[in-house]
Residue, then its C-alpha position, 0 to 999 in steps of 0.5 A: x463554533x466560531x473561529x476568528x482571526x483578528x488584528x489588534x492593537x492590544x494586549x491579549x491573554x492566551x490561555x490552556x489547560x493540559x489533558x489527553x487528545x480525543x481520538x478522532x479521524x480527521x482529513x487534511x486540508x490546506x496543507x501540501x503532500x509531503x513525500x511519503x516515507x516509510x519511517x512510523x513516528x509516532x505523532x504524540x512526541x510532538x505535542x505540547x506548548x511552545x513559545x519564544x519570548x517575554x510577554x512583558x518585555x516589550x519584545x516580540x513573543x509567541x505561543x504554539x499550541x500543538x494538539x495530536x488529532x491522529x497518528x499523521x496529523x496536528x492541530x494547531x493555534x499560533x499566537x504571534x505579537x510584534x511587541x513594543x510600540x504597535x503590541x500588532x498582533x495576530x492568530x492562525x489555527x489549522x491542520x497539518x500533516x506531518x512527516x519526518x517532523x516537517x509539515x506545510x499549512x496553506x490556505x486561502x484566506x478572503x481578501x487576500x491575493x496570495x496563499x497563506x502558507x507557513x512552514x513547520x519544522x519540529x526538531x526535538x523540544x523546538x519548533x521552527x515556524x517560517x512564514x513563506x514571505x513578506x507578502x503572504x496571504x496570511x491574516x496578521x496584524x501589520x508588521x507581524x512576520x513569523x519566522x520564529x523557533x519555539x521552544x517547548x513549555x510542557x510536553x503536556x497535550x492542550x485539550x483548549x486554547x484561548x483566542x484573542x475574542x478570548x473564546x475558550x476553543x477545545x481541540x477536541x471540536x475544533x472544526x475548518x470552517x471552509x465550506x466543503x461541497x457534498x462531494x468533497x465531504x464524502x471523499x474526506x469521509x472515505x479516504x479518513x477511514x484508510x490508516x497509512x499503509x504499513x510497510x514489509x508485511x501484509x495487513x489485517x482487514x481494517x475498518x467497515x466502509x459504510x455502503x454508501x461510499x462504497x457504492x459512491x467509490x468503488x462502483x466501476x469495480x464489481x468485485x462484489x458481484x450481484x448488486x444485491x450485496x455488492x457493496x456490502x462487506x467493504x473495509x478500508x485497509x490502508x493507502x499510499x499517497x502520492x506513489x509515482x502520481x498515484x494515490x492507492x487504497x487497499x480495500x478488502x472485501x469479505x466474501x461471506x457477504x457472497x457464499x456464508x462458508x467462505x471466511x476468507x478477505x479478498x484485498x484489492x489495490x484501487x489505484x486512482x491519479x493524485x489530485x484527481x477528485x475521486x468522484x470525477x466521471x470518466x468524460x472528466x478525467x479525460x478532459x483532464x488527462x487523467x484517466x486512469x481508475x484501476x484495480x488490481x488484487x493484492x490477497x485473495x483465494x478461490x476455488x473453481x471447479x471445472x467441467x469434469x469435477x476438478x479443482x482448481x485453486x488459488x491463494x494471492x498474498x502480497x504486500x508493500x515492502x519497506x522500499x514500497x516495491x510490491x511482493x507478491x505470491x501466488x500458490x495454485x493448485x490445479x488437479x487438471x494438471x497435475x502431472x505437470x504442476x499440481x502444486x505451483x509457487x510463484x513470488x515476485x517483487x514488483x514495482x509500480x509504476x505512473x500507469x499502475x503497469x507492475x514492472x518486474x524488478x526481480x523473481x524470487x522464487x519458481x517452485x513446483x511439485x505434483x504426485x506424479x513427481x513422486x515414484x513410490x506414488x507411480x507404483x502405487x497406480x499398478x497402470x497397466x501396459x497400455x496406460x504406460x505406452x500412452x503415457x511414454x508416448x513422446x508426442x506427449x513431451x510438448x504436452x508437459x511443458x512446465x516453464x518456457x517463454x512464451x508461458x511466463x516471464x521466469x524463464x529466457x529460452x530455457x524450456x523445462x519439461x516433464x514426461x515419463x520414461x520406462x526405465x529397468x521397467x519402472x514408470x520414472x517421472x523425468x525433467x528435461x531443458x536444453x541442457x540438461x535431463x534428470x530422471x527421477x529415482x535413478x542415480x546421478x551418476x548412471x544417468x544418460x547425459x543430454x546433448x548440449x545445445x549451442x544456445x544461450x540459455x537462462x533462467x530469471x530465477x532458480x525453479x524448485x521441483x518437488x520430488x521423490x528424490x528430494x528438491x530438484x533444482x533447475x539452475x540459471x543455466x538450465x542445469x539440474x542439482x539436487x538439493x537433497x531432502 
């Protein structure tokens, strides 16, 4: 298919029909980013014919042809003649990204110094167009400037134009004519599979990313495992472009590819430098400064089963909130450790920053809970004297330390801990911090008071423990509330 840009001198008819946009994937190109923005528009709203002025009246006029190609991008045909007494005249076609109703189209024509670049701004049933300046690089006639608003014709959708070869070109197989390497082909292919990211919940598994860009993208991170299904099982989830410096995908990965049982999607967050080719080696990138490949996991599960037949399991969910700070939550089950947390939940929001660091901005929630909370579960057991001595010995206390400093990031100075107590010759799961003791199954009230240490003591979060009782709330100060069941 041929695509022109022509200069005359006389007269042309520009033409189209209306009907409905093919539904095709496509990448940008010549056009600059524009900041991402959580809000979803949709993209057919602004579709249609624009023009301004009369074609026989001896005054400048023009016509915009805006055809939606996916649900970020537009083509477009601009037709723009200076009217009486030269009739210069001149055409431009392309693709641009819009957001928030602006987009930017730059290219680099042949013969031209400087970069084309037109500026597009939809507000309602008119469309601004603003040429960058006099001198621009861009392939009109002489004299022929736009800095022009349009006004709607039809909200019908073009399905073709008509150039000034007069030429009957349908968007629907409209092609760049730039010449792209191999490289830059592939890498159009891989991140067009990716939708925008959408925003305040997690996200389904997306589309199949065929083995050969999988291999060619995701080779550094062996998520996969053995090479013979390594690249197997890939799906495009969705992207943020342009995140601090960041261009990131969401993979997912299908771990039945793996072991046949398991239906569950691992998702990944791949986080790559903007502008930095994907394909870049790493002696390229840091001959260029820019380093940084990363991988992180957003959503998976899995199951370990340790030497002596225990298990242990994990389920990481996460997403991008509507503020593109990261939530994250994490449920592990560990029978290893079930006296001191056989059932844990953490949830944390993050922030990304320019290096992929997750920068804590706040811990939403710490909660824990095990059979051996439970005192109706202790009596069940009928232990018997010597297991009883062995586990009220108080050389375990350091044992059962659930939350301190030095093992997470939820608590400053705070230290929760759990052991046994023999009380009224019961077994009684009892938690204890500087502050302040609670012993499980026995009335508030009767209950012997802690020293209280003169030192400052916090939490970054309320902890939540599970218990007999009811849940058991660890305040900010280290003190101990029940909530009640």
């Amino acid at each position: 298919m041929k695509k022109t840009i022509i200069i005359l001198s006389a007269f042309a008819l520009i033409a189209g029909s209306c009907g409905q946009p093919a539904k095709k994937q496509a990448e940008t190109t010549g056009e600059n980013d524009v900041e991402n923005n959580v809000e979803n528009i949709d993209i057919r709203q602004h579709g249609g014919i624009y023009a301004f002025g009369e074609k026989n009246s001896g005054a400048p006029y023009g016509t915009v042809y805006i055809y939606p190609e996916t649900d970020s991008t537009v083509l477009f045909y601009l037709f723009e003649s200076r009217g009486a007494p030269s009739y210069n005249m001149g055409e431009i076609d392309g693709r641009i990204t819009v957001k928030n109703g602006q987009a930017v189209f730059r290219k680099r024509y042949d013969s031209f110094e400087k970069d084309c670049e037109l500026r597009f701004e939809f507000n309602g049933d008119t469309l601004t167009v603003i040429e960058d300046d006099d001198n621009s690089g861009c392939p009109f006639g002489y004299g022929v400037y736009v800095n022009d608003t349009f006004e709607r014709t039809t909200s019908e959708i073009p399905e073709y134009y008509t150039n000034l070869s007069n030429e009957k070109i349908y968007f629907s197989e409209w092609q760049d004519e730039e010449i792209l390497s191999k490289d830059e082909l592939d890498e159009q292919a891989f991140t067009s599979l990716f939708p925008d990211m959408i925003f305040g919940k997690p996200m389904e598994h997306g589309q199949p990313i065929p083995e050969e860009l999988a291999e060619k993208y995701l080779s550094e991170f062996p998520i996969g495992g053995d090479s013979d299904y390594r690249y197997k099982g890939w799906y495009a989830v969705g992207k943020i472009i342009g995140h601090n410096g960041l261009d990131i995908y969401l993979c997912a990965y299908d771990e039945s590819i793996k072991s046949p049982n398991d239906k569950t999607f691992t998702q990944t967050l791949f986080f790559f430098k903007t502008g930095i080719p994907l394909t870049s080696s790493e002696n390229e990138r840091l001959l260029n400064g820019e380093s940084l490949r990363v991988m992180n996991m957003l959503n998976a599960h899995w199951v370990e089963i340790l030497d002596n037949n225990k298990n242990y399991e994990g389920i990481y969910i996460g997403f991008f909130d509507t503020d593109t700070s990261l939530i994250q939550k994490m449920t592990m089950w560990n029978e290893e450790l079930n006296m001191t947390g056989y059932l844990t939940i953490e949830e944390s929001r993050y922030r990304i920053d320019e290096d992929a660091r997750y920068n804590t901005i706040e811990n939403i929630k710490q909660e824990y809970s095990s059979p051996f909370y439970d005192c109706n579960f202790l009596k069940e057991q009928n232990f018997d004297d010597e297991t009883i001595e062995l586990l009220t010995k108080k050389d375990r206390w350091d044992r059962y330390c659930i939350l301190s400093s030095e093992l997470n990031n939820y608590a400053s100075l705070v230290k929760l801990r759990f052991c046994f107590e023999k009380i009224n010759g019961e077994l009684s799961p009892v938690f204890k911090t500087y502050k302040d003791r609670y012993v499980v199954g026995q009335p508030r009230e009767e209950q012997q008071k802690i020293e209280d240490y003169p030192i400052r003591n916090e939490l970054d979060c309320p902890v939540i423990i599970k218990t007999s009782d009811g849940d058991l709330e660890v305040m900010l100060d280290g003190r101990f509330r029940l909530l009640g069941k």
